[in-house]
Backbone atoms as SQL, in Angstrom:
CREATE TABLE atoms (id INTEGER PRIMARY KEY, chain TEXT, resi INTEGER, resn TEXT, atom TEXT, x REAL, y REAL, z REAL);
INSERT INTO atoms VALUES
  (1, 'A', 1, 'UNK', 'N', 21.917, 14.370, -1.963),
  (2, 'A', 1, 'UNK', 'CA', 22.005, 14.299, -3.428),
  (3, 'A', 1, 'UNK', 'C', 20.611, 14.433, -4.030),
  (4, 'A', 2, 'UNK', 'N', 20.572, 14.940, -5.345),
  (5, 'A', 2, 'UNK', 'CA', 19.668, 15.414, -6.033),
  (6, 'A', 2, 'UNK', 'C', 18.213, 13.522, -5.949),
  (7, 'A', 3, 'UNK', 'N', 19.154, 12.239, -6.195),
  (8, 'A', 3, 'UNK', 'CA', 18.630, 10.934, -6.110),
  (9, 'A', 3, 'UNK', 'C', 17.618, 10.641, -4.786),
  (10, 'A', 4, 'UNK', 'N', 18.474, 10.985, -3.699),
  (11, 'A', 4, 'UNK', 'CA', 17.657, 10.844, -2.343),
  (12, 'A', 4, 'UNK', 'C', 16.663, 11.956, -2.111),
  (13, 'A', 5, 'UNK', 'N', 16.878, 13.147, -2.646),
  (14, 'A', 5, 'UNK', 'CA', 15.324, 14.214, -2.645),
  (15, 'A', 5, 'UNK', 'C', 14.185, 13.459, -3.350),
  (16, 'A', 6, 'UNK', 'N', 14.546, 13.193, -4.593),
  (17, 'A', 6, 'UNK', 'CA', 13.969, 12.521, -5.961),
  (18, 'A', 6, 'UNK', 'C', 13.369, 11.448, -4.956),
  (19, 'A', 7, 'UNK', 'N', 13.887, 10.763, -4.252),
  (20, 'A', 7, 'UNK', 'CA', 13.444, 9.339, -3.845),
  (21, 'A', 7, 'UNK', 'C', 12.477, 10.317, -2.717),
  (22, 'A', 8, 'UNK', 'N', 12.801, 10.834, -1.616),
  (23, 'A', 8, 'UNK', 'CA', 11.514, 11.230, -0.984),
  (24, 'A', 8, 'UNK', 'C', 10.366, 11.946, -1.100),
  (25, 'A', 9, 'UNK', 'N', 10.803, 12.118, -2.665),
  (26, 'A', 9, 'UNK', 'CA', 9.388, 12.660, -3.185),
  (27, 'A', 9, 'UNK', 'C', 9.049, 11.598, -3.429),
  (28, 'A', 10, 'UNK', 'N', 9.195, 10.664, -4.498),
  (29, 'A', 10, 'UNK', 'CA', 8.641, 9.756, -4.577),
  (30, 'A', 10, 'UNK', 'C', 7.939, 8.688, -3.677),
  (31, 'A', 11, 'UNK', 'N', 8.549, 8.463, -2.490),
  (32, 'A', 11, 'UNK', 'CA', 7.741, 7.446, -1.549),
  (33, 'A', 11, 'UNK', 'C', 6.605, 8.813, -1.319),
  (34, 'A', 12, 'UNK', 'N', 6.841, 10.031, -1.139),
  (35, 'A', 12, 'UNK', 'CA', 5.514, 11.134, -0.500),
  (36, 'A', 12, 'UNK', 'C', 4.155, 11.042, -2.018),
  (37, 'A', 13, 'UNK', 'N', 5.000, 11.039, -2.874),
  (38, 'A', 13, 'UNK', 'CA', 4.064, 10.718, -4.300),
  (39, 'A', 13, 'UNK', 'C', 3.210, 9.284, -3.958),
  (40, 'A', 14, 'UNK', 'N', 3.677, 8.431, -3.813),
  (41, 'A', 14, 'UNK', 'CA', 3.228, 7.391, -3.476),
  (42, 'A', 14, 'UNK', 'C', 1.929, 7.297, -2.847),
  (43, 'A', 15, 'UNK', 'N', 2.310, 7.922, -1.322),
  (44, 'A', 15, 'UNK', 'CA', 1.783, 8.116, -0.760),
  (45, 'A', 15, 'UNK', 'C', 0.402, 8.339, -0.728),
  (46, 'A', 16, 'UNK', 'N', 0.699, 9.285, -1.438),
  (47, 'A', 16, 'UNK', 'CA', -0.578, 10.681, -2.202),
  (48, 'A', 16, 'UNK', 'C', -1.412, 10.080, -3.245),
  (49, 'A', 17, 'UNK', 'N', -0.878, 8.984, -3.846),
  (50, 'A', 17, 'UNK', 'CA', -1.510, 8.453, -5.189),
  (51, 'A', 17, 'UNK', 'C', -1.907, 6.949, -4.859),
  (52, 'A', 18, 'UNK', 'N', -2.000, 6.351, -3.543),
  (53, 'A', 18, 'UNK', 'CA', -1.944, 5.192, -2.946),
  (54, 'A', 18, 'UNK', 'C', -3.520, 4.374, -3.632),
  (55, 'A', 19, 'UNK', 'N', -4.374, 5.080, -3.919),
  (56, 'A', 19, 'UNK', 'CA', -5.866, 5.412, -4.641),
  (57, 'A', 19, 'UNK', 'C', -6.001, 5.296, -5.619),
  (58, 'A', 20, 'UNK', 'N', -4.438, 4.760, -6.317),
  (59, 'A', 20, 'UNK', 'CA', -4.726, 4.810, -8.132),
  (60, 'A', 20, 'UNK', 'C', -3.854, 3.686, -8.003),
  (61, 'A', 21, 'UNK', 'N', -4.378, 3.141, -9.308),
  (62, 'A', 21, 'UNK', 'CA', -3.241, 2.010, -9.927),
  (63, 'A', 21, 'UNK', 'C', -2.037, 2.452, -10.451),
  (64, 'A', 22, 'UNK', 'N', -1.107, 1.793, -9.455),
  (65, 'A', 22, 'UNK', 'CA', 0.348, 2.049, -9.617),
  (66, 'A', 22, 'UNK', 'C', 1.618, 1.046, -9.964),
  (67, 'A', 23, 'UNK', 'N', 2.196, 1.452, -10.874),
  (68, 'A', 23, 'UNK', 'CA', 2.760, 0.074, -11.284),
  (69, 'A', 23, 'UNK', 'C', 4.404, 0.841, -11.156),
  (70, 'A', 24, 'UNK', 'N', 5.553, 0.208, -11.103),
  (71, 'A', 24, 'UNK', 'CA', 6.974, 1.124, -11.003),
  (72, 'A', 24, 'UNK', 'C', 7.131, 1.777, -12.468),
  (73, 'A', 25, 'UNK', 'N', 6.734, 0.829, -13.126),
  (74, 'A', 25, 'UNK', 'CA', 6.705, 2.177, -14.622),
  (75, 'A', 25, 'UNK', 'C', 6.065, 2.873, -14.452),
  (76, 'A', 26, 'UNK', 'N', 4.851, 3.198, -14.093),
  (77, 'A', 26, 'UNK', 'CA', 4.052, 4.503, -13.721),
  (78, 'A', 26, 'UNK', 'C', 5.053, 5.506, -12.529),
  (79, 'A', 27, 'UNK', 'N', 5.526, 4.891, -12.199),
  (80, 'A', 27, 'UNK', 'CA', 6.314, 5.919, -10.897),
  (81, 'A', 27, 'UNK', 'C', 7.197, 6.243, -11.881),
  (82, 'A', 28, 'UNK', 'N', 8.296, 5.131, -12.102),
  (83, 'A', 28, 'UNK', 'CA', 9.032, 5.396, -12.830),
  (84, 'A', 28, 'UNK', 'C', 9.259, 6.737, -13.787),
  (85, 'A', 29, 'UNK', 'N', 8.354, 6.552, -14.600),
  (86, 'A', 29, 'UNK', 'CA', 7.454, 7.850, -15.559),
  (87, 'A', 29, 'UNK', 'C', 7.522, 8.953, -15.462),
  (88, 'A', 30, 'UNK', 'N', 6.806, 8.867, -14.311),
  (89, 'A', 30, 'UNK', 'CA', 6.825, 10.542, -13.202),
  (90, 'A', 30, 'UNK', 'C', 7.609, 10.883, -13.288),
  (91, 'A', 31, 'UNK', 'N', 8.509, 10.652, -12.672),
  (92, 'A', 31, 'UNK', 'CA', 9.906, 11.204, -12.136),
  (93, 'A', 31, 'UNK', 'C', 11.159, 10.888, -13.356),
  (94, 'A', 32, 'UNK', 'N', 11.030, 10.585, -14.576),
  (95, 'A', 32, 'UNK', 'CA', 11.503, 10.563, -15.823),
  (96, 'A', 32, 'UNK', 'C', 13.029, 9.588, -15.129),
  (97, 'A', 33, 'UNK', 'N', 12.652, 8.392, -14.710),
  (98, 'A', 33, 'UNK', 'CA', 13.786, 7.597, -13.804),
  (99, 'A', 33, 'UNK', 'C', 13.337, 5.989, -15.380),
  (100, 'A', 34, 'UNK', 'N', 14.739, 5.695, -15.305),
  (101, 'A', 34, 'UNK', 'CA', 14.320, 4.039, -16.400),
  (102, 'A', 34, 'UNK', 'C', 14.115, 3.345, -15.279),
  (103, 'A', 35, 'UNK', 'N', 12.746, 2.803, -14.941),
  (104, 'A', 35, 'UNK', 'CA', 12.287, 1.613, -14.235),
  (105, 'A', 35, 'UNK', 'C', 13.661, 0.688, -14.042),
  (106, 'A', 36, 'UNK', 'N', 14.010, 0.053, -14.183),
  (107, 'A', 36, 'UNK', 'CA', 15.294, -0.832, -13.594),
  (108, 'A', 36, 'UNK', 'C', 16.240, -0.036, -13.006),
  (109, 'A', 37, 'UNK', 'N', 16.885, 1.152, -13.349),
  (110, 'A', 37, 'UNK', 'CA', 17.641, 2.013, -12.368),
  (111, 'A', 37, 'UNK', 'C', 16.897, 2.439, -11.358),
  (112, 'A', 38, 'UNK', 'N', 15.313, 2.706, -11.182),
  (113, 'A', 38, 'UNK', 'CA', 15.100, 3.041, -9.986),
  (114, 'A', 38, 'UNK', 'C', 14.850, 1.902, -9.115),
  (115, 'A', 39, 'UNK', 'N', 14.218, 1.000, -9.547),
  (116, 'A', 39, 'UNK', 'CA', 14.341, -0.072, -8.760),
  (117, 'A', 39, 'UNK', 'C', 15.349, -0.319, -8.144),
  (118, 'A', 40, 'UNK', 'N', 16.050, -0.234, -8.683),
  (119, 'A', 40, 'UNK', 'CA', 18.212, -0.841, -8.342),
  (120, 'A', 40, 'UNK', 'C', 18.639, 0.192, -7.055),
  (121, 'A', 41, 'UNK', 'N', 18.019, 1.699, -7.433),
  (122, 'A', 41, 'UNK', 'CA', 18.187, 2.535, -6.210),
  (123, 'A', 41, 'UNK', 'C', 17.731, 2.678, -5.211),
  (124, 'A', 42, 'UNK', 'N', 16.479, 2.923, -5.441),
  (125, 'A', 42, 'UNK', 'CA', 15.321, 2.432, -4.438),
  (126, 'A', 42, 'UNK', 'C', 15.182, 1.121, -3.359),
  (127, 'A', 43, 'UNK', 'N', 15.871, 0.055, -4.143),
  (128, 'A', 43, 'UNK', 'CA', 15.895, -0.710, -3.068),
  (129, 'A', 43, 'UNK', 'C', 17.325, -0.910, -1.886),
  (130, 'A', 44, 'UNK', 'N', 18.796, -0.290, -2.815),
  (131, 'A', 44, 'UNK', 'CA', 19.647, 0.559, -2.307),
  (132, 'A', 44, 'UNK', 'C', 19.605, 1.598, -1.027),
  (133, 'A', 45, 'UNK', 'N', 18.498, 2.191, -1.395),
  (134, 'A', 45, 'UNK', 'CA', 18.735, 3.723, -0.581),
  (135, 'A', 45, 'UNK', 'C', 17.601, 2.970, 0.752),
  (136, 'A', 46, 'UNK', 'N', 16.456, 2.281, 0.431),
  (137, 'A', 46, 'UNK', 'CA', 15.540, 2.342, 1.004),
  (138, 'A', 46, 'UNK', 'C', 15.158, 0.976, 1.834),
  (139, 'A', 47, 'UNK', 'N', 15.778, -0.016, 1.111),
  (140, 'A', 47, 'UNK', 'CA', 15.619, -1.534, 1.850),
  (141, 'A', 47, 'UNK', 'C', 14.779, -2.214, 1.286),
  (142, 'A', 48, 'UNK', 'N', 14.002, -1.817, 0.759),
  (143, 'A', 48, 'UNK', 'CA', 13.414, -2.857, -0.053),
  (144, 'A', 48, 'UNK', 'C', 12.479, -1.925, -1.087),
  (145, 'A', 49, 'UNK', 'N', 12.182, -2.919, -2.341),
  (146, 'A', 49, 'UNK', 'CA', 11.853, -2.980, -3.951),
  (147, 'A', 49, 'UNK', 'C', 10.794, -1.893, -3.582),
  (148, 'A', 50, 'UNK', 'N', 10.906, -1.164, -5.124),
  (149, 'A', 50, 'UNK', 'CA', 9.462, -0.322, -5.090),
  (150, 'A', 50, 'UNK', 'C', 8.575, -0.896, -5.229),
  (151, 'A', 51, 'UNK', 'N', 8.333, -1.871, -5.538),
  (152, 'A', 51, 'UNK', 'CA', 6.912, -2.762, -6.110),
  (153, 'A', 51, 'UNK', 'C', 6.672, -3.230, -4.193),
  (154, 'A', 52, 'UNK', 'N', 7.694, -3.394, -3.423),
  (155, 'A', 52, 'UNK', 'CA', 6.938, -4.018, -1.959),
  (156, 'A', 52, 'UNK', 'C', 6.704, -2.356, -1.571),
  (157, 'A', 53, 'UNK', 'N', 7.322, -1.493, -1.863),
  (158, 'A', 53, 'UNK', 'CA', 6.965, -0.192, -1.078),
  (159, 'A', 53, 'UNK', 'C', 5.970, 0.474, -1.675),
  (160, 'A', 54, 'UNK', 'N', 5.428, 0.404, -2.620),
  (161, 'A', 54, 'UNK', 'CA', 3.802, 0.448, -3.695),
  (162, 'A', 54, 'UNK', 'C', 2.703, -0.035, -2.527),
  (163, 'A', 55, 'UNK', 'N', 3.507, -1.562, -2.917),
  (164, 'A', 55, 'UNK', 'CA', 1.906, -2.666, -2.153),
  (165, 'A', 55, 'UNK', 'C', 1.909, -2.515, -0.504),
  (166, 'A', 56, 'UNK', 'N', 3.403, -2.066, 0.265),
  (167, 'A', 56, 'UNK', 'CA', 2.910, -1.502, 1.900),
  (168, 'A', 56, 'UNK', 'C', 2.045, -0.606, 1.834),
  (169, 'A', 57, 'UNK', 'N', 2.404, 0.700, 1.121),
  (170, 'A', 57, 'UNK', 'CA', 1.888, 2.120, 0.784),
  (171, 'A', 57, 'UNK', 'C', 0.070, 1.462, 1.120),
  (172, 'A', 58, 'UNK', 'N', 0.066, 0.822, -0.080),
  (173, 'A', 58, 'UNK', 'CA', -1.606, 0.338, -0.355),
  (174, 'A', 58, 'UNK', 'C', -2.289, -0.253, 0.697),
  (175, 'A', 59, 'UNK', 'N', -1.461, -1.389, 1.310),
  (176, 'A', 59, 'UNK', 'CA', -1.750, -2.286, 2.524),
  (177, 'A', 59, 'UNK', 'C', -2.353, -1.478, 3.630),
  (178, 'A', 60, 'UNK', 'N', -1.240, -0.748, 4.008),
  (179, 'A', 60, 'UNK', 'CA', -1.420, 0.710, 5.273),
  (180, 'A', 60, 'UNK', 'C', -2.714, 1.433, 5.026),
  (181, 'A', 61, 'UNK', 'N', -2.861, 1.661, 3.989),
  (182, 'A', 61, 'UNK', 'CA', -3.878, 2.465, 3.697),
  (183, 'A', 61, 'UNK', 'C', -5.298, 1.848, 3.698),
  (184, 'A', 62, 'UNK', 'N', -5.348, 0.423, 3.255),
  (185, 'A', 62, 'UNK', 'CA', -6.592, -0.480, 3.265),
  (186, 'A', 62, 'UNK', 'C', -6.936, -0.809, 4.899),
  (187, 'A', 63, 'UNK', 'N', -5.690, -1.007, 5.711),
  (188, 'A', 63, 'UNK', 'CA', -5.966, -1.364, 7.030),
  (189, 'A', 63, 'UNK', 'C', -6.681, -0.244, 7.615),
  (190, 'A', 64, 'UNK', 'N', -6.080, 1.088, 7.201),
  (191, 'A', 64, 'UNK', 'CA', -6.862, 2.166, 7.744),
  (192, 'A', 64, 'UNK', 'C', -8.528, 2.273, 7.585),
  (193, 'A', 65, 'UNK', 'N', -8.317, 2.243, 6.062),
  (194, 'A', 65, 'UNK', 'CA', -9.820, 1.849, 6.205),
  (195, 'A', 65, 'UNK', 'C', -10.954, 0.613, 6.330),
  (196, 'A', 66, 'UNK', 'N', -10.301, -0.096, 6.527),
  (197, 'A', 66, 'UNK', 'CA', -11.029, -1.570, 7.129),
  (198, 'A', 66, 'UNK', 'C', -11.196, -1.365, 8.771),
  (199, 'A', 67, 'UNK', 'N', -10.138, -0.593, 9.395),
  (200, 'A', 67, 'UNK', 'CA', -10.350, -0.045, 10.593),
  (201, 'A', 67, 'UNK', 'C', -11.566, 0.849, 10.979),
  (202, 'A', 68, 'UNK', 'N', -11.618, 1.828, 10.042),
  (203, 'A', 68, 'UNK', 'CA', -12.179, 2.502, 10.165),
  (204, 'A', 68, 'UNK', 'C', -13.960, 2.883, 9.710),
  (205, 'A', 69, 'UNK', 'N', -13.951, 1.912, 8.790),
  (206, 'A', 69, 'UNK', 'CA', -15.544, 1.860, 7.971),
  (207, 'A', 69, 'UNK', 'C', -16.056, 0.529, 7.668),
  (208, 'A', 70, 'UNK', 'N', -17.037, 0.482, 7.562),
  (209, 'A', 70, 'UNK', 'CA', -17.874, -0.646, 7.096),
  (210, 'A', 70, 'UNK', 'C', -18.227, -0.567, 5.225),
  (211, 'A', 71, 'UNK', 'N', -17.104, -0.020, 4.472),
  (212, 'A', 71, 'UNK', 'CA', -16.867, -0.601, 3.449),
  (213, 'A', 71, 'UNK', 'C', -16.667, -1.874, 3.014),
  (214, 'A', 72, 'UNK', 'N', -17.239, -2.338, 2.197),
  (215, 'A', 72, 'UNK', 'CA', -17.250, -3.772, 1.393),
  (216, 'A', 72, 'UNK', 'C', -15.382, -3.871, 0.734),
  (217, 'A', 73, 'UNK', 'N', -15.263, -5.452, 0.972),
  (218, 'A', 73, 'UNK', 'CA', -13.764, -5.306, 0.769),
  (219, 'A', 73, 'UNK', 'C', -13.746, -5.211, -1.094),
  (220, 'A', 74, 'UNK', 'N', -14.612, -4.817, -1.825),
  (221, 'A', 74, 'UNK', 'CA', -14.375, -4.666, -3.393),
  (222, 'A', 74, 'UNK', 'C', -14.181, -3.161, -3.262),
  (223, 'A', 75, 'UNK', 'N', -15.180, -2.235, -1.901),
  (224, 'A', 75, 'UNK', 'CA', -14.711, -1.019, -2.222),
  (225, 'A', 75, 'UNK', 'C', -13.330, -0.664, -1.488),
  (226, 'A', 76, 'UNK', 'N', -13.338, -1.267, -0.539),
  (227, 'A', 76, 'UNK', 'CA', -11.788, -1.171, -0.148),
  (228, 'A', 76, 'UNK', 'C', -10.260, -1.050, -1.499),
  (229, 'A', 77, 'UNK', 'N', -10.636, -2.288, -1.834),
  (230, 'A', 77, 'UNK', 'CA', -9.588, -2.913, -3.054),
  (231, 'A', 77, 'UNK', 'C', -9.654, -1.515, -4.138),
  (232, 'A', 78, 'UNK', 'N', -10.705, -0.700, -4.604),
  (233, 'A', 78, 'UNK', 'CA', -11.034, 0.002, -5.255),
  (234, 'A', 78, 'UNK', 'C', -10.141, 0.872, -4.908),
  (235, 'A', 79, 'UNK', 'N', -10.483, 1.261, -3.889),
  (236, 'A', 79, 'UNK', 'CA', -10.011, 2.673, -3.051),
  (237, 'A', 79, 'UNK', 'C', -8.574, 2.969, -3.122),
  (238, 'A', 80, 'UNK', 'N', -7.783, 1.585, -3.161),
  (239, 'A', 80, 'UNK', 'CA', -6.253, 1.444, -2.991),
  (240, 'A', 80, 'UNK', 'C', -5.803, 1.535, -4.362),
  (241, 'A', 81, 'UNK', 'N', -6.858, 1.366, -5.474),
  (242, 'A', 81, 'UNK', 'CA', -6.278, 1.428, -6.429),
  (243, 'A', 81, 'UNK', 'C', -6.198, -0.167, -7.365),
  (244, 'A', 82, 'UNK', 'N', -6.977, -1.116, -6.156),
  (245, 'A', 82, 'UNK', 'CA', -6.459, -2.621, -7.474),
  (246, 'A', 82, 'UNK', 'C', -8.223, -2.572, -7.691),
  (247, 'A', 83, 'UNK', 'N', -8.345, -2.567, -8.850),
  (248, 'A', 83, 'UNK', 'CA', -10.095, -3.191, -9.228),
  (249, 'A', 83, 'UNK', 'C', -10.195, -4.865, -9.245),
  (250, 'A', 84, 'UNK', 'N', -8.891, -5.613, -9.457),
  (251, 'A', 84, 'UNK', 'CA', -9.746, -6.927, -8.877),
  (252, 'A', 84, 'UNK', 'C', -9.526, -7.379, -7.578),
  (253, 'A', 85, 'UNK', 'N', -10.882, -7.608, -6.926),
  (254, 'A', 85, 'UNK', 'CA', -10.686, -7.601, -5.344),
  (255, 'A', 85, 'UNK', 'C', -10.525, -9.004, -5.054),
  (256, 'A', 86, 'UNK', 'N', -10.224, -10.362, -5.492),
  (257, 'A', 86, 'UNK', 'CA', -9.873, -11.461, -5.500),
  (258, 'A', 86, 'UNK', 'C', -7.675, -11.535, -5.305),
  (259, 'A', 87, 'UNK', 'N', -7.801, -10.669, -6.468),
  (260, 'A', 87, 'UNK', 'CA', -6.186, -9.893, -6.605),
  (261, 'A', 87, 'UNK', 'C', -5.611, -8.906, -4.983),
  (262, 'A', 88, 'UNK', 'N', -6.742, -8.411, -4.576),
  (263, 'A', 88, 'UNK', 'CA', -6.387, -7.400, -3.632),
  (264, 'A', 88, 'UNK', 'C', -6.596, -8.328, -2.229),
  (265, 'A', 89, 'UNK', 'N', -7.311, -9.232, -2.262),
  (266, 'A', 89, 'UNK', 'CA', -7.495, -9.986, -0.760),
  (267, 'A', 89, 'UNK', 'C', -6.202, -10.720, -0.736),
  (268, 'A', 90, 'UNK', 'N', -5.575, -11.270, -2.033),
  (269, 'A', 90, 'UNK', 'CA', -4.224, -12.329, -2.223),
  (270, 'A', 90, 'UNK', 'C', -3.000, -11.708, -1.338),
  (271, 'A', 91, 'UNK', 'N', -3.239, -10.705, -2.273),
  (272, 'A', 91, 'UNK', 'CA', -1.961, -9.095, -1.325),
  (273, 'A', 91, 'UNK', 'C', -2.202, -9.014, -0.384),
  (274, 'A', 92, 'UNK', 'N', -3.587, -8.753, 0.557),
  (275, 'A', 92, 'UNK', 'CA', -3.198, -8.422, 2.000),
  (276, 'A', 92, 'UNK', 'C', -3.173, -9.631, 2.688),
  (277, 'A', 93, 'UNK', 'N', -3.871, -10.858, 2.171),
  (278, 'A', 93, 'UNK', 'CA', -3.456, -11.414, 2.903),
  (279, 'A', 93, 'UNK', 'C', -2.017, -12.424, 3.026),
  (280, 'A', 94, 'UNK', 'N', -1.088, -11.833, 1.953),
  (281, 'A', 94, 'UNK', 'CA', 0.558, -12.123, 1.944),
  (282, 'A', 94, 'UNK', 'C', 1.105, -11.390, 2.643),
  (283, 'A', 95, 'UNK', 'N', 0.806, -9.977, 2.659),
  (284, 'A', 95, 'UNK', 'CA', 1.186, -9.369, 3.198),
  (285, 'A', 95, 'UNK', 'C', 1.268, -9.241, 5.002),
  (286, 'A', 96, 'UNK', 'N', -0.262, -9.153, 5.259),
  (287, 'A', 96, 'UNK', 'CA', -0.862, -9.104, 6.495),
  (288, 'A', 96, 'UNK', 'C', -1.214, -10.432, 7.664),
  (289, 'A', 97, 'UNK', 'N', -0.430, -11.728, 6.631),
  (290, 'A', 97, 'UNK', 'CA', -1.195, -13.147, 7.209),
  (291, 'A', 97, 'UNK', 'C', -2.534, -13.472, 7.704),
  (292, 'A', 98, 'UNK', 'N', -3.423, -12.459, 7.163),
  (293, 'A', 98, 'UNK', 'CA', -4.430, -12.845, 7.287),
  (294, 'A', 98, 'UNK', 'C', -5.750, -12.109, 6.022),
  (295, 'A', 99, 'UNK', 'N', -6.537, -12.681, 5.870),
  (296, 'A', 99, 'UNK', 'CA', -7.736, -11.694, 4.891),
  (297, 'A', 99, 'UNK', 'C', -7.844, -10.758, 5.631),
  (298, 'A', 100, 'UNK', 'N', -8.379, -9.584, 4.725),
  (299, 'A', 100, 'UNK', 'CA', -9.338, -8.069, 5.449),
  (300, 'A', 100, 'UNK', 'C', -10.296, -8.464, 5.686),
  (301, 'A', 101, 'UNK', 'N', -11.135, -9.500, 5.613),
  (302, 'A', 101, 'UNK', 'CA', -12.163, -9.663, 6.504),
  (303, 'A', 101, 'UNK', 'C', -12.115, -9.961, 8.112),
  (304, 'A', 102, 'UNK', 'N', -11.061, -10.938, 8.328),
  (305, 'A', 102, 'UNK', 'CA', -10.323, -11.331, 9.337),
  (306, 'A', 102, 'UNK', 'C', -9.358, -10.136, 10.174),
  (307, 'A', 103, 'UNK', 'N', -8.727, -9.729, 9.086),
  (308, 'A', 103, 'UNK', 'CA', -8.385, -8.347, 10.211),
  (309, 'A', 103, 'UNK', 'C', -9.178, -7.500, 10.632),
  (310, 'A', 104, 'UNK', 'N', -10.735, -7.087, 10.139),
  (311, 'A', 104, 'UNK', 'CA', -11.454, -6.291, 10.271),
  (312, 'A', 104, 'UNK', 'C', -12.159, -7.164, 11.679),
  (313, 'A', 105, 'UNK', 'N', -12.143, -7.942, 11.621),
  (314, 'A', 105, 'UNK', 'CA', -13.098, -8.654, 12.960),
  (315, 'A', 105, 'UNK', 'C', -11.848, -8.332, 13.975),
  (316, 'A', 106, 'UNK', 'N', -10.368, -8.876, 13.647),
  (317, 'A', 106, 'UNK', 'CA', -9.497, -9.054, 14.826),
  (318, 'A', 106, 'UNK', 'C', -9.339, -7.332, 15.720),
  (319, 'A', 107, 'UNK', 'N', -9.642, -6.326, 14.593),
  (320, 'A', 107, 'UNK', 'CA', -9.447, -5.180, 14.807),
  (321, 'A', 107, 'UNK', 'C', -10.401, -4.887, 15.791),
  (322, 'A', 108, 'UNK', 'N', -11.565, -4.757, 15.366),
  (323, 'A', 108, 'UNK', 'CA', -13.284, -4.669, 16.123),
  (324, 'A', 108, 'UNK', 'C', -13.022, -5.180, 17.302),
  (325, 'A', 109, 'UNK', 'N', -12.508, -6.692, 17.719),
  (326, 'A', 109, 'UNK', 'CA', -12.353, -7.041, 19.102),
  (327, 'A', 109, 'UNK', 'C', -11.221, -6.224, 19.806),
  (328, 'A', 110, 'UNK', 'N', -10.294, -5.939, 19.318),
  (329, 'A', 110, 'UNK', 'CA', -9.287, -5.461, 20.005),
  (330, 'A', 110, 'UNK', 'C', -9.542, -3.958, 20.494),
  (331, 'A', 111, 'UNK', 'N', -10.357, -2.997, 19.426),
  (332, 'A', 111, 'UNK', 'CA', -11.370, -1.961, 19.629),
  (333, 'A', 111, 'UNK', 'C', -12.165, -2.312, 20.910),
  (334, 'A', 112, 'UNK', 'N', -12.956, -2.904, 20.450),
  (335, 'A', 112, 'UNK', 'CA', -13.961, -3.512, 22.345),
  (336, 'A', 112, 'UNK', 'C', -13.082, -3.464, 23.155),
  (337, 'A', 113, 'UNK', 'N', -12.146, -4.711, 23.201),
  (338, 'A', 113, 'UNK', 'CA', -11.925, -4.675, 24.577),
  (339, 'A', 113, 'UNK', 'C', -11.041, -3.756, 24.883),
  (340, 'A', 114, 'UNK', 'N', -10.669, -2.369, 24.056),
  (341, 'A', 114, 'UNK', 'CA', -9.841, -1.528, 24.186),
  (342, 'A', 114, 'UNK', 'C', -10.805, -0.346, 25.306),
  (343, 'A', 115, 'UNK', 'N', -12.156, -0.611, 24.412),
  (344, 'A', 115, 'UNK', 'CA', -12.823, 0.334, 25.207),
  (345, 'A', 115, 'UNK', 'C', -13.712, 0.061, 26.485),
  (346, 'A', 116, 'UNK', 'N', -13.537, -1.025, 26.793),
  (347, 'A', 116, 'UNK', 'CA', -14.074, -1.860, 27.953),
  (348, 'A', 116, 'UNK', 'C', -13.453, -1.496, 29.114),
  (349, 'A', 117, 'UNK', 'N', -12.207, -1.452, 29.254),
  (350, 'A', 117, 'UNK', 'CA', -10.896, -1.161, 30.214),
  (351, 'A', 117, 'UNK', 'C', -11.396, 0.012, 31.164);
């Protein structure tokens, strides 16, 4: 159906825009959908709320780069799109059970002794 194309553009939009501040009315918008019907579908078609599939989108993407660079976690938070990085440590670490500072160390060891072997 025309809804489930619509919807995998949208999580691929997401995706793509993971770098900007995104709110479900901003998605919403895009795709000329009334914020409460897409929500209602979206979490229907997909398993869970656009607002948790926003903040994974973002999460995934911060881990990548906390993995990957020695960025400061304000430019991290930036990068994903939230400018307050007090706001953005709250999220990953609800999300992730732990701070990005803390995953960035747990990562680094698991790196070592990955490459120790």
């Amino acid at each position: 159906t025309s809804l489930q194309r619509d919807l995998s553009h949208i999580m691929e939009w997401i995706r793509v825009y993971a770098n900007q501040p995104l709110t479900v009315k901003r998605v919403s918008d895009q795709f000329n959908y009334n914020p409460d019907y897409l929500t209602r579908q979206f979490k229907q078609h997909i398993g869970m709320s656009l607002q948790k599939y926003i903040i994974l989108v973002k999460m995934t993407k911060a881990k990548d780069i906390l993995s990957r660079t020695r960025r400061t976690i304000k430019e991290v938070a930036a990068d994903v799109g939230i400018q307050d990085e007090k706001y953005f440590m709250r999220l990953f670490k609800k999300t992730e059970g732990m701070t990005p500072t803390a995953f960035r160390k747990a990562f680094y060891r698991i790196h070592l002794t990955n490459l120790k072997e």
